[in-house]
TIRO-2110 file (N, C-alpha, C; in Angstrom, 1 decimal):
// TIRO-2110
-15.1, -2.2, -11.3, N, 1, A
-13.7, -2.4, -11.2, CA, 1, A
-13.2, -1.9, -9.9, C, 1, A
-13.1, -2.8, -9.1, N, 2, A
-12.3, -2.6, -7.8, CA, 2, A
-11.1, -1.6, -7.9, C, 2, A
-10.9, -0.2, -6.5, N, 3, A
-9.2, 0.2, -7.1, CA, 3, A
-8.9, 0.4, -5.6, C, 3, A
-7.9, -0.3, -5.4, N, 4, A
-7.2, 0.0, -3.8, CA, 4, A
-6.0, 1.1, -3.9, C, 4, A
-6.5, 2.2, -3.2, N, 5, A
-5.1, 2.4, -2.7, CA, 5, A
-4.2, 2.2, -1.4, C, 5, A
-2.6, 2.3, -1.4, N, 6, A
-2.1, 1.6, -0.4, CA, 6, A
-1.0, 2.8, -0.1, C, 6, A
-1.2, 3.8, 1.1, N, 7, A
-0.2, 4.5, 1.5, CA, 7, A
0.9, 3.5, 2.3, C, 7, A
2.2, 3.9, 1.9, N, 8, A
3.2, 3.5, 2.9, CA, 8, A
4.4, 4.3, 3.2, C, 8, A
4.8, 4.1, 3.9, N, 9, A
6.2, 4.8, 4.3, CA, 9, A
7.2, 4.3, 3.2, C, 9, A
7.9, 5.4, 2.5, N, 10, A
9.1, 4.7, 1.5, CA, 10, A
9.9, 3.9, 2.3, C, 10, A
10.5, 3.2, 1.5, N, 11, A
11.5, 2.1, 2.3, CA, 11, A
11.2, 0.7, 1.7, C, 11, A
10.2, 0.2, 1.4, N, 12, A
9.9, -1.1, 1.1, CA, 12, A
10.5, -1.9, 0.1, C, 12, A
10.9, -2.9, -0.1, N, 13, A
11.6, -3.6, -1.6, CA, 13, A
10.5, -3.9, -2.4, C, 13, A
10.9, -4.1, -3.9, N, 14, A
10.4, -4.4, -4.7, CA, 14, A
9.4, -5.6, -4.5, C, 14, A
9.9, -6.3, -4.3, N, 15, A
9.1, -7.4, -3.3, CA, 15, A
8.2, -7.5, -2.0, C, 15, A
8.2, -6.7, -1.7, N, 16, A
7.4, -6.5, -0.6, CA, 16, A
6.3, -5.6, -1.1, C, 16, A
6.5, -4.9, -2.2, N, 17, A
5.3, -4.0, -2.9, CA, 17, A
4.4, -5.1, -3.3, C, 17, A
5.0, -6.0, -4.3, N, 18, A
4.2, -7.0, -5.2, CA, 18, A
3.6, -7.8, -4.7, C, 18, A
4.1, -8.1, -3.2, N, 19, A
3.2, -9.2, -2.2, CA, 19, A
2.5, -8.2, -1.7, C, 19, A
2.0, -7.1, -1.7, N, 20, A
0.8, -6.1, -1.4, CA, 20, A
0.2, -6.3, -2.6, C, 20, A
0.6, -6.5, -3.7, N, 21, A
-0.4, -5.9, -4.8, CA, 21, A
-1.0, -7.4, -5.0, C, 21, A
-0.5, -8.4, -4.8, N, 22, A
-0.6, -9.6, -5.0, CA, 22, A
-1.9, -10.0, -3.7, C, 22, A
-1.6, -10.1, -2.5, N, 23, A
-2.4, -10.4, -1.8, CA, 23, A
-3.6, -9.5, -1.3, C, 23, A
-3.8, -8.1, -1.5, N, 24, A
-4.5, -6.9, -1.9, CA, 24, A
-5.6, -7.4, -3.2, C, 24, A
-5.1, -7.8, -4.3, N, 25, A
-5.7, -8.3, -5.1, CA, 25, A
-6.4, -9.6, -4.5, C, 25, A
-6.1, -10.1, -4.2, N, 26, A
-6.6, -11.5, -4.0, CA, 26, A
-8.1, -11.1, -2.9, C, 26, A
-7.3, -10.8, -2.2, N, 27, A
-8.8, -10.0, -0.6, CA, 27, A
-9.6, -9.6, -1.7, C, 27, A
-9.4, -8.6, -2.8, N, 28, A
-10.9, -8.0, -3.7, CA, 28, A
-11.2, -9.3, -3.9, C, 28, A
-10.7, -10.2, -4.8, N, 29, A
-11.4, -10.8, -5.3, CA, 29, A
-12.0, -11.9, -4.3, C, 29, A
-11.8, -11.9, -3.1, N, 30, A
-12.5, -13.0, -2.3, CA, 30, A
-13.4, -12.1, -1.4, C, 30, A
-13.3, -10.9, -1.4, N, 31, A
-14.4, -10.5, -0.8, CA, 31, A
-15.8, -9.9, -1.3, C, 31, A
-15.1, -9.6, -2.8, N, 32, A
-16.3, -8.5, -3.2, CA, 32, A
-17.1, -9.0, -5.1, C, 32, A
-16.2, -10.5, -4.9, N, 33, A
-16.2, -11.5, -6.3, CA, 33, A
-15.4, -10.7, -7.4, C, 33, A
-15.0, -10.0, -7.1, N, 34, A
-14.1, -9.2, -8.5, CA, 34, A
-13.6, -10.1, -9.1, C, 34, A
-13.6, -10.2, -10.8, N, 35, A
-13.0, -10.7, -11.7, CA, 35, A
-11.1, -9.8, -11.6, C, 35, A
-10.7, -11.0, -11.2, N, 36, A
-9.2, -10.8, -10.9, CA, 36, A
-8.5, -9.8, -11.7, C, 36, A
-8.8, -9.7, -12.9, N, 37, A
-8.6, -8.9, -14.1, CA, 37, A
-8.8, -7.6, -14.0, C, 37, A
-9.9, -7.0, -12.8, N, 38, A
-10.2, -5.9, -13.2, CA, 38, A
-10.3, -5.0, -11.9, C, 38, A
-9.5, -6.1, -11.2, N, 39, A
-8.7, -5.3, -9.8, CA, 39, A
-7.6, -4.2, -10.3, C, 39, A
-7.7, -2.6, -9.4, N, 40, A
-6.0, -2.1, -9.8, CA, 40, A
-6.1, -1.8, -8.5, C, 40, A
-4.9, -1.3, -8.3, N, 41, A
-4.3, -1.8, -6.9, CA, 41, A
-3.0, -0.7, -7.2, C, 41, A
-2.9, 0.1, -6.3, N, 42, A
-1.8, 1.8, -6.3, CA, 42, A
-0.9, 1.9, -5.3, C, 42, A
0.4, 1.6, -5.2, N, 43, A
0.3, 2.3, -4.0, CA, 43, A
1.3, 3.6, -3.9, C, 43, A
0.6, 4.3, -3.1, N, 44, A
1.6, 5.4, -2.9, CA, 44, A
2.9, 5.5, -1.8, C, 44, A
4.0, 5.9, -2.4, N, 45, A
4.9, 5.8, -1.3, CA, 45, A
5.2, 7.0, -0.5, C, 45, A
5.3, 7.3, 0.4, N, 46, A
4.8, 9.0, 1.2, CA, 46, A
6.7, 8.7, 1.8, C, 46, A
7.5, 10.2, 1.6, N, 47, A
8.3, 10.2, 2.3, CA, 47, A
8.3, 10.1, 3.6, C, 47, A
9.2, 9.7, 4.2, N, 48, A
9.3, 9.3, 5.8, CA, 48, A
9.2, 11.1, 6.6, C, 48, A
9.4, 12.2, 5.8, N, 49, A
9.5, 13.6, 6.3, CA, 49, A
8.1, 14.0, 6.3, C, 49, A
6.9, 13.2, 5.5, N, 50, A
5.7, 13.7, 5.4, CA, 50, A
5.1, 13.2, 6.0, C, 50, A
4.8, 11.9, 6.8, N, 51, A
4.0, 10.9, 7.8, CA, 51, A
5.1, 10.6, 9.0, C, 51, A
3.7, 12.0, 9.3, N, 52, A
3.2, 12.4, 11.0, CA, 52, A
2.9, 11.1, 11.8, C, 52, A
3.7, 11.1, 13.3, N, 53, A
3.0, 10.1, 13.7, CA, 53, A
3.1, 10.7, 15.4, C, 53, A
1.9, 10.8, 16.0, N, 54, A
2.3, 11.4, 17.2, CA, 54, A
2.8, 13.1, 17.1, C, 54, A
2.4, 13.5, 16.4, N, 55, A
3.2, 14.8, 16.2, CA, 55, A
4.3, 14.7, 15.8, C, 55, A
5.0, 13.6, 15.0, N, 56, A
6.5, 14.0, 15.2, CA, 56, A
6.8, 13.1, 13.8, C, 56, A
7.8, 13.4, 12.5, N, 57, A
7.4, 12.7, 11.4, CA, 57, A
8.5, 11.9, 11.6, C, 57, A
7.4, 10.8, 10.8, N, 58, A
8.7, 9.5, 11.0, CA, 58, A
10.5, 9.4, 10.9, C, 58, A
10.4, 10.2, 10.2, N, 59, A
12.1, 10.4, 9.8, CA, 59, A
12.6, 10.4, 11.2, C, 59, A
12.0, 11.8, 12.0, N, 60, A
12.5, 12.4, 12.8, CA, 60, A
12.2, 11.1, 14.4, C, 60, A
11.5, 10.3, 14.0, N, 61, A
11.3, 8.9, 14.7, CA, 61, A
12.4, 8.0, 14.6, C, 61, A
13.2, 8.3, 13.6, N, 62, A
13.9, 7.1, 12.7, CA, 62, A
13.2, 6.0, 12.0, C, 62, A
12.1, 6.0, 11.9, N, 63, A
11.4, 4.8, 11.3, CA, 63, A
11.8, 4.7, 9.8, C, 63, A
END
C-alpha cells in the first residue's frame, strides 16, 4: 500500500487539496502499478510561522 505524504504551507482551498490527492494518487498508480484503492495520500498543513525559508519564516515573507 502506497502512502504519500504532502507538506504545504496553510492557505490552500479545499480544492486545491483534492487535486493533490487526486493527481498524487494517480502518479502512484502510474508509476509503481498501485491498485488505486490502496493508495493513502496525507497531507500536512504546516503554519506559515513554522516553514523556514532562507532563514526567515514564511509568514514573516508574507507568503
Amino acid at each position: 500500500m502506497p502512502f504519500a505524504q504532502i507538506n504545504l504551507i496553510e492557505g490552500r482551498t479545499e480544492d486545491q487539496k483534492r487535486a493533490v490527492i487526486e493527481k498524487v494518487t494517480q502518479a502512484l498508480v502510474e508509476a509503481v502499478g498501485a491498485p488505486r484503492e490502496t493508495v493513502r495520500v496525507m497531507i500536512v498543513e504546516v503554519p506559515k510561522s513554522h516553514w523556514g525559508i532562507g532563514g526567515v519564516s514564511a509568514k514573516d515573507l508574507g507568503r
